[in-house]
Each structure stands twice: as structure tokens, then as C-alpha cells.
C-alpha positions in Angstrom: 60.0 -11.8 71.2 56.8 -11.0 72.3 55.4 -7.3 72.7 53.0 -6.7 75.1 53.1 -3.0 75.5 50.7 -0.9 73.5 51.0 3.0 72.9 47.8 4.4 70.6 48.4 7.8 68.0 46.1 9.4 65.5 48.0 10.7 62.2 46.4 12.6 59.9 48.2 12.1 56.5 47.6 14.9 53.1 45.3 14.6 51.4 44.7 12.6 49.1 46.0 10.0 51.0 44.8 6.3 49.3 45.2 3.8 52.7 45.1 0.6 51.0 47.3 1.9 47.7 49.9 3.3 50.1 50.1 0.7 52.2 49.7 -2.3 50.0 51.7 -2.6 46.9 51.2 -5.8 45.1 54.0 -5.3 42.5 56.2 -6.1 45.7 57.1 -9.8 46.7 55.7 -11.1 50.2 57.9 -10.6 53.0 57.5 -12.1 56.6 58.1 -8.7 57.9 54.5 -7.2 56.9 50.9 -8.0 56.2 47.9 -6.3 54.4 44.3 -7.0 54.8 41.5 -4.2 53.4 41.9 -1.1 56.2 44.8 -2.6 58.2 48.7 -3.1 57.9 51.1 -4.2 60.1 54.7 -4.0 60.2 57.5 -4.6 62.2 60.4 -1.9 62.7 64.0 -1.8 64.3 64.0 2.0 65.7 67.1 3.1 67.9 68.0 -0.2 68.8 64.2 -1.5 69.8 62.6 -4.2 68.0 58.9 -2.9 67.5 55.8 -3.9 66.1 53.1 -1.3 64.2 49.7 -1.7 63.5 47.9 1.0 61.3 44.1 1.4 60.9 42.2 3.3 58.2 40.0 5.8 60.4 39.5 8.5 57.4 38.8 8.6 53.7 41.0 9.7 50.7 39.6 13.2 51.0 40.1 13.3 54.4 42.0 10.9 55.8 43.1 9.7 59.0 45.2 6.8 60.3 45.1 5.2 64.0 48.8 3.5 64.8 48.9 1.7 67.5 53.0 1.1 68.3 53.7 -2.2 70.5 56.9 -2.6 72.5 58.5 -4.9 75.2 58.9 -2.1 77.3 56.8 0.9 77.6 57.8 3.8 75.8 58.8 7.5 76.5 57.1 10.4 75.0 60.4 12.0 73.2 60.8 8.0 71.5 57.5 8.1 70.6 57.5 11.9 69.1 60.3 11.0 67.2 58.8 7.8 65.8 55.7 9.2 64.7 58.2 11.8 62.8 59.8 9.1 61.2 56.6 7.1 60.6 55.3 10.5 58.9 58.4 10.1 56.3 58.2 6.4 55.6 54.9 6.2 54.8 55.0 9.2 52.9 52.2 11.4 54.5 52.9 14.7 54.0 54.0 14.7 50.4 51.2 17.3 48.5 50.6 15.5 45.0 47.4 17.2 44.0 48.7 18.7 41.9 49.5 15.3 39.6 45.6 14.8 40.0 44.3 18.0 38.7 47.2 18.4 35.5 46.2 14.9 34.4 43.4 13.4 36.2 41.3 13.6 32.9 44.5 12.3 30.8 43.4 9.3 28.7 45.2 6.2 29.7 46.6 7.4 32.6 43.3 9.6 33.9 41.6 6.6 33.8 44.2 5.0 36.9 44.4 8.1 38.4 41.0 8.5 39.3 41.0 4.6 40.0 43.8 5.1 42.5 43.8 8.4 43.7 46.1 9.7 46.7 48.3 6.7 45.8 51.7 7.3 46.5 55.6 5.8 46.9 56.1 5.2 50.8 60.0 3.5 52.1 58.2 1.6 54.6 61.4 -0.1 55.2 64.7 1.7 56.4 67.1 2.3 53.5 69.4 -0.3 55.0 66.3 -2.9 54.6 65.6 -1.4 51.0 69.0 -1.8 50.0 68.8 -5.8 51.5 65.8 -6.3 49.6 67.3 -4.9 46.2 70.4 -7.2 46.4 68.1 -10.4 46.9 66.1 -9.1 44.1 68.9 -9.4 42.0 69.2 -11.7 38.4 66.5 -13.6 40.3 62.9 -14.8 39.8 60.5 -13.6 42.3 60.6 -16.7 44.2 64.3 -17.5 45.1 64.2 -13.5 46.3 61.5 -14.6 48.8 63.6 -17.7 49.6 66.7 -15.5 50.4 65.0 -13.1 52.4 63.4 -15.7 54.5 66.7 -16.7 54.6 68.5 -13.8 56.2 65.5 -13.6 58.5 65.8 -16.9 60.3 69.7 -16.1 60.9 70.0 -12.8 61.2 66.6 -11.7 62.3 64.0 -11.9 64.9 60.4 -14.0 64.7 58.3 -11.1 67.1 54.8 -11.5 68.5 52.0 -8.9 68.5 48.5 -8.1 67.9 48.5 -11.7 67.8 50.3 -12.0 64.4 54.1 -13.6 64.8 56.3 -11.8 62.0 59.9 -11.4 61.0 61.8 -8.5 62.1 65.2 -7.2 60.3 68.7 -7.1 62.0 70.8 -4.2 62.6 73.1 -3.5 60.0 76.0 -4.7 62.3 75.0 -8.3 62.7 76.0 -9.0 58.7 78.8 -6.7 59.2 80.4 -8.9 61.5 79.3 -12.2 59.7 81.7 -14.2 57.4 81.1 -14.1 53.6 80.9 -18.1 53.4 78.0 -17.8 56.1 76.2 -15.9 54.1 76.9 -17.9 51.0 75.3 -21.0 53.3 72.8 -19.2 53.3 72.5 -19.7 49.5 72.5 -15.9 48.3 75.3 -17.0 46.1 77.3 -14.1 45.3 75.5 -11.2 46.6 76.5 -12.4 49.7 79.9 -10.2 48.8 77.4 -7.0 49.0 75.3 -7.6 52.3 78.4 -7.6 53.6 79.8 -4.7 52.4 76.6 -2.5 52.6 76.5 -3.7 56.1 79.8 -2.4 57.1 78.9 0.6 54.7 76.0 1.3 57.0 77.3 0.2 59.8 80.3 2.9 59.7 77.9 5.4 59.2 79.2 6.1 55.8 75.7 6.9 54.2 73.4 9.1 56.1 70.1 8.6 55.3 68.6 11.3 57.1 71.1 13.3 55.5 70.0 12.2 51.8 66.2 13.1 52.8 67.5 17.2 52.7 69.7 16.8 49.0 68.6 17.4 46.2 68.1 14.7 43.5 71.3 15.1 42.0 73.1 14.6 45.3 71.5 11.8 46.4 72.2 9.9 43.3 76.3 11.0 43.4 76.0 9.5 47.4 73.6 6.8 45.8 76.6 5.4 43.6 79.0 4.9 46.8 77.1 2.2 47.6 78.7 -1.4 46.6 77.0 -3.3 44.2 74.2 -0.5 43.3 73.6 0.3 39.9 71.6 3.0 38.3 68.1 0.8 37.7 68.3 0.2 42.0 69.6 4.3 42.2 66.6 5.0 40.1 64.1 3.1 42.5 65.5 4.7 45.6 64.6 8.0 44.2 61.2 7.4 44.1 60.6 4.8 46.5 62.8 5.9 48.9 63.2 9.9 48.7 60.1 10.6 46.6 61.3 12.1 43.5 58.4 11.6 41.6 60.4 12.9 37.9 62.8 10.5 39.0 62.3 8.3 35.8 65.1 7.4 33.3 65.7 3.7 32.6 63.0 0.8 31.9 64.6 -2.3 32.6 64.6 -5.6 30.3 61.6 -6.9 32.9 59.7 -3.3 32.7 60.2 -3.2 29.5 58.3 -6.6 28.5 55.4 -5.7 30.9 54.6 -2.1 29.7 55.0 -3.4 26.0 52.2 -5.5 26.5 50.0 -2.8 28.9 50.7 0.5 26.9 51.4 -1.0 23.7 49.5 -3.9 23.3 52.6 -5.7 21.9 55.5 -8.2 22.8 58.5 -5.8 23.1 59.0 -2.2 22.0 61.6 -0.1 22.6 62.8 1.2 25.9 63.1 4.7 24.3 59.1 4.4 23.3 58.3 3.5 26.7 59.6 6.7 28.4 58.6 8.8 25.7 55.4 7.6 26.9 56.0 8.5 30.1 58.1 11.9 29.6 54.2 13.8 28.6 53.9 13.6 32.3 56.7 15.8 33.9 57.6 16.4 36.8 55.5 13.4 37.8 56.9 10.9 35.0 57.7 8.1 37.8 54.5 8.9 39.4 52.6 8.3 36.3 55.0 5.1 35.6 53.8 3.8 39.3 50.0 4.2 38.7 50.4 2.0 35.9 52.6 -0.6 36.9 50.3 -1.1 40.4 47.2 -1.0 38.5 48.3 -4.0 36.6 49.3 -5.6 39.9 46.2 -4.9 41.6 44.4 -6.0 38.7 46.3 -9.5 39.5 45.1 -10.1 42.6 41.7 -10.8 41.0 42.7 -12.2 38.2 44.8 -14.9 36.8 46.6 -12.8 34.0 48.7 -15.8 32.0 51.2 -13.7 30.2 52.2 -12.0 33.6 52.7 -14.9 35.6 55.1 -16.4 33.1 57.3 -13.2 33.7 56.5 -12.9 37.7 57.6 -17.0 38.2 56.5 -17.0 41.8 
């Protein structure tokens, strides 16, 4: 699918608002669906049925910053779509959250001053629709970074679309319908193995309509978690990420998992493996912005990767 027809906005995010921390996060495994270079980001999006393509451009600075998005479409767009896409752009990318506040009460904080003022204005964004999330989470599952990607790419080739702009071909999700509808042993051919039994029933959960995720963006943390758990196959480590990730509760912060937990042994503690419990302690000095604090961390590290070959995290990444 090709998309020829461009439509050009100006956003002006928060500030702070880090471009390349917000829309880049290397703890993340690569997806077909998006790319990153320094100052640009694409992305393609399934909005009310249309398959588009977005482009965004750093125009601004952390202090002040501004974004250029330039939306591309098969067929040209009407203001009231576009209106409401930039709305919903506005929430995924998380620009109007105010978190200077996390800046000035520990900016100068020891360890964790040091990455905030290394990565300031970073932020969680749900670039991805929580149907998408919730695919992504299921393929992350009990698997090494690698057969994830494989499953993805997977799904993408059956289910999805390969979509053309800004001369960049990229993958584009499916409705939540399509798996819906799908047999379990086509999924399973797809070699998901048994988490092929929850795309299918999160699709038809979506599907039905019966989570609203519009309707979870309003709740209160507490009520997103009890909607959180009808979800099939969830668990609390996954209900703990879409806090953050997804809804932006930035105390949302309760579990390290067994992987976490080797990673920030090493990086707080300078040791193999401590205790979970030591590890939020750690992170508990920094309330109501414990999973904020926990994020500038963890992408530091990953950041920090991109540049160099760090041996005792690529034996637990096994991409």
C-alpha cells in the first residue's frame, strides 16, 4: 500500500520534551513497524479503519520544543480526522504530561541526578495502540529477544500490511478483528506456540469492545489495574508496564522481574544478583516518580549500548 497523500502539522509538546529519548527507546526490540534516525521517527498507525503512515521531525529543543508531523494517507484527509489524530498523537507520544517537577526534586540526586540531567524531558510514550502493546507483550513472553522479533515479523506478514511512504516501506498492524476471526492452529503455524491461545482471545477481547481504552486513560490507577486483570493471559509484571508505558503512572513501580532484576544488580549494585526487595528500595527514595526514576536508568544503560559492546548485557539480551 502506497501513501501518496501528505497533510503537514506543528505540535508543540511540554516542556521538557527530549525528542530523541521519547521517541527512541533502545531497551525496546526492533519492530518493522517503526524507525529512528537522530531528529526523525517514523511510524505507521491504523486510526479508524485507515492505514497511515507518520513522520515526525525535531523543529525545537528540550526547553522549547517543537515537533513537525507530517501524516501521509491514501486518500486525502478531512480536517475533523485530522483534529482528532493530532489529539490522539498528543496522548501517544506523551506530550502534555508536566514532569518538571521530577527534575527539580532530584535532578541533583546522586546516581540518578547524574541520568537525569543526561536525559532530561525523557518520558514513557504508548506509541502503539494498547491492542498492539498487548501483541507485543504476549510475543515477549518466556522468550529471548530474538524469537520475539521472529513472531512479530511473523504476525506482520499474515496479518498485516507492508505500506510505502516517505520512501521507507514498513509494516503496519491489523485490526483487532483479523486474529479474532483466525483459527488457533493458524496462529500456532505461525510458530507463536502457545500464546497463540491469547492473540486470540485478546483479539476477540478487543474486538467486542470489552476494554475501552479511552476509557482507562480517565481511571485512576487503581481502576485501570482491576480492568487490567480482565485481560487473558496478563499478569501483573505486563499490568505494571501498561501503567507506565501506557497510562503514565509514573509511581507505578512494584515488581522487578527475574530479567530486571539481573540487570540492575549489576548497574546499581555492582554485583551478580541481589534481592528484588533491595532493588525497589532503591527505587522507592524517588516517590511519586519511582517508575520514572526506574526508566532513566534502565534506558541509560540501553543507550549506553548502542555505543558500546557491553559483554555481560548481551549474554542476557540474546539477540
Amino acid at each position: 500500500m502506497e501513501l501518496r497523500n501528505k497533510t503537514t502539522v506543528a505540535i508543540k509538546p511540554k516542556p521538557p520534551y527530549n525528542f530523541d529519548a521519547n521517541f527512541h527507546k533502545p531497551s525496546h526490540f526492533p519492530s518493522s513497524d517503526n524507525c529512528w534516525e537522530k531528529g526523525k521517527y517514523w511510524i505507521t498507525m491504523v486510526w479508524k479503519g485507515r492505514v497511515l503512515g507518520l513522520k515526525f521531525e525535531n523543529m525545537g529543543t528540550i526547553g522549547k520544543p517543537e515537533i513537525r508531523a507530517s501524516i501521509y494517507s491514501k486518500k486525502k484527509l478531512s480536517k475533523k480526522f485530522v483534529d482528532e489524530l493530532v489529539e490522539e498523537i498528543r496522548w501517544r507520544f506523551n506530550f502534555d504530561s508536566d514532569i518538571s517537577g521530577f527534575h527539580k526534586k532530584f535532578g541533583k540526586s546522586g546516581l540518578l541526578g547524574k541520568f537525569i540531567r543526561k536525559w532530561k524531558g525523557m518520558k514513557p510514550v504508548a506509541a502503539n495502540s494498547l491492542y498492539e502493546t498487548l501483541v507485543i507483550y504476549i510475543v515477549l513472553q518466556n522468550a529471548t529477544v530474538r524469537r520475539s522479533v521472529q513472531m512479530l515479523e511473523n504476525l506482520f506478514k499474515r496479518f498485516g500490511k507492508k505500506v510505502k511512504f516517505d520512501r521507507k516501506i514498513m509494516s503496519a498492524f491489523w485490526e483487532p478483528e483479523e486474529i479474532a476471526k483466525a483459527d488457533e492452529q493458524e496462529l500456532r503455524d505461525l510458530k507463536v506456540g502457545y500464546r497463540a491461545k491469547f492473540l486470540k482471545r485478546i483479539s476477540e477481547q478487543l474486538a467486542n469492545n470489552e476494554i475501552d481504552e479511552f476509557a482507562l486513560r480517565k481511571m485512576a490507577k487503581e481502576d485501570v489495574k482491576k480492568e487490567m486483570l480482565k485481560l487473558y493471559g496478563i499478569g501483573p509484571a505486563s499490568i505494571e508496564y501498561l501503567l507506565f508505558e501506557d497510562f503514565y503512572f509514573y509511581d507505578a513501580l512494584e515488581t522487578i522481574p527475574p530479567w530486571e532484576q539481573k540487570i540492575l544488580s549489576r548497574l546499581i549494585f555492582n554485583r551478580k544478583t541481589v534481592p528484588a526487595e533491595k532493588i525497589l528500595k532503591f527505587f522507592m527514595k524517588f516517590k511519586p516518580y519511582q517508575k520514572l526514576a526506574f526508566h532513566y536508568v534502565w534506558e541509560d544503560l540501553f543507550w549506553r549500548r548502542k555505543h558500546q559492546h557491553i559483554e555481560w548485557l548481551e549474554k542476557e539480551i540474546r539477540l
